[in-house]
N, C-alpha and C positions, 0 to 999 in steps of 0.2 A: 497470204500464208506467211508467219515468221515463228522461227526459231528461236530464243535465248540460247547460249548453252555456253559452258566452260569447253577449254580442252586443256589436255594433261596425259601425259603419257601414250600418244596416239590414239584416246580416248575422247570423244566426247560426253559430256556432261550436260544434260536439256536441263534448263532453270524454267523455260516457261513456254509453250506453243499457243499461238491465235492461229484462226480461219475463217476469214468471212468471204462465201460467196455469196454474189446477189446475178442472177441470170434471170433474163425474162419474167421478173416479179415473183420471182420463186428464191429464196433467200435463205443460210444455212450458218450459221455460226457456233465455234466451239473453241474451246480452250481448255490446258492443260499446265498446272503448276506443281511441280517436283520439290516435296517437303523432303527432304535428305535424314532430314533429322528423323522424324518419325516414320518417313518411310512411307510415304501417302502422295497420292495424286489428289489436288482438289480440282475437279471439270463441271462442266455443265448437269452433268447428273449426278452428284455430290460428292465422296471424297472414297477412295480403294486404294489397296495397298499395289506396291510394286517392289518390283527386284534389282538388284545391283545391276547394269548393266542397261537398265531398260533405256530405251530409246521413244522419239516421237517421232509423229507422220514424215516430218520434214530430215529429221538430222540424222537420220541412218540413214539416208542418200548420197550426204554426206559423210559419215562414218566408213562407205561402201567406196566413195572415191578414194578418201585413205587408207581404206585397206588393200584398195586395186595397188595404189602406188606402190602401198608397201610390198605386195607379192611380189612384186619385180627383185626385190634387193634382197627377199628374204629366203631360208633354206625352207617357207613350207611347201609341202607337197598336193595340196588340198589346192582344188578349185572352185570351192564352193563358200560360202557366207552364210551366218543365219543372226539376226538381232531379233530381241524383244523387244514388240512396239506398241506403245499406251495408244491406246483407239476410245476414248472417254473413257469411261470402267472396266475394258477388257484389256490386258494382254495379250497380245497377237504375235504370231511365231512366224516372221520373215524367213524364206528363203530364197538364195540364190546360187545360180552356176556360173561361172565363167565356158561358153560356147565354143572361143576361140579367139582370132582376131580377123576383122575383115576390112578390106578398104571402099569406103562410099565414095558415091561421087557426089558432090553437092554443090551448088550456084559459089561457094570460098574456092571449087576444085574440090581434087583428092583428099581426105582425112582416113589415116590409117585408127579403127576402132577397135574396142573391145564390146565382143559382143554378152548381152548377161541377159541370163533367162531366170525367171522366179518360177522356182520349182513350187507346185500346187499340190494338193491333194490329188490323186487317181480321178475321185468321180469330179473335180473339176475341170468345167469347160472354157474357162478362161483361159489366154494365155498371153503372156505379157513376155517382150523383149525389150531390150533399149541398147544401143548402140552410144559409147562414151569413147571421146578422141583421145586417145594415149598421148599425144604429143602435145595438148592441150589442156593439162589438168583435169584429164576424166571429164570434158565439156559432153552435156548430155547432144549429143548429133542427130538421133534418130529414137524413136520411143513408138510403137504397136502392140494395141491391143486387140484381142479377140476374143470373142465369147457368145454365143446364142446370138443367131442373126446380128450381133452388134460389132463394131469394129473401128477402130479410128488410128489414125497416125499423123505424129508429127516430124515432119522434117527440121535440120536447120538449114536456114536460108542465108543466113551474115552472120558474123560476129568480130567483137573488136577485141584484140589482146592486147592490156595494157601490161610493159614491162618496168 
C-alpha cells in the first residue's frame, strides 16, 4: 500500500494510492489518481468526482497524526476528526474521537498513548481503536478490531527511532 501526496499548510495532498494484496491465492488490487484540475478520481472502476479536501485509504492516517500533534499546541476544543476518503468511486466519511491517553506496556517498555476510536454508525457492529505513542510521532502501538464473531489485534513489538 502507497501513498503519493503533496503537503502544504498542514494539509495533505493525495496525487496517487496503489494496493496490492496477494494472500493465500486470493489477490486484490486497486488504485486511486487525483485529477485537481478537473476534479476526478481515475480508479479501477473508472473515473468520479471528488471534493476539496478528500483524502485516501492511506494518508488520512497520516493527516490524523498531524492533526493529533497539532491539538496539542493549538486553542481547539474538539476531540474529534472526520476526513473524506476516496474508496474507488465512493466517498467515504471517516470519523474519529480522541478516548484519552493511556500508558501500554510493550516488549520497548512503557509507551505513554493516545487512544482514538472511529466513531461508526449506531447499527454498526464494528469497532475499531488504535492506540498512537505521543512521544513517538503518533507511532501506531496498538490497533483492535471488533465486529460479528470477528476480531484481531496488533500489538508493537520493536521499533527503531532514527533521530
Amino acid at each position: 500500500e502507497t501513498s503519493e501526496f503533496d503537503f502544504s499548510g498542514g494539509q495533505l495532498k493525495p496525487i496517487r494510492y496503489d494496493y496490492t494484496r496477494n494472500i493465500m491465492g486470493k489477490s486484490k488490487q486497486a488504485f486511486i489518481a487525483f485529477d485537481y484540475g478537473s476534479k476526478t478520481l481515475q480508479h479501477q472502476d473508472g473515473t468520479s468526482e471528488f471534493i476539496g479536501g478528500t483524502l485516501d485509504k492511506l494518508s488520512y492516517q497520516y493527516q490524523l497524526t498531524l492533526d493529533l500533534a497539532n491539538l496539542a499546541s493549538s486553542e481547539r476544543s474538539s476531540n474529534t476528526f472526520e476526513y473524506v476518503v476516496a474508496d474507488g468511486d465512493k466517498l467515504k466519511n471517516y470519523r474519529f474521537r480522541v478516548a484519552g491517553e493511556e500508558v501500554l506496556k510493550t516488549p520497548t517498555g512503557d509507551i505513554l498513548t493516545v487512544k482514538i476510536e472511529r466513531v461508526r454508525e449506531h447499527d454498526s457492529d464494528r469497532k475499531t481503536t488504535f492506540w498512537l505513542a505521543k512521544d513517538h510521532d503518533y507511532l501506531l502501538t496498538k490497533f483492535k478490531q471488533q465486529g460479528k464473531g470477528k476480531s484481531f489485534e496488533l500489538n508493537l513489538e520493536s521499533f527503531t527511532l532514527n533521530q
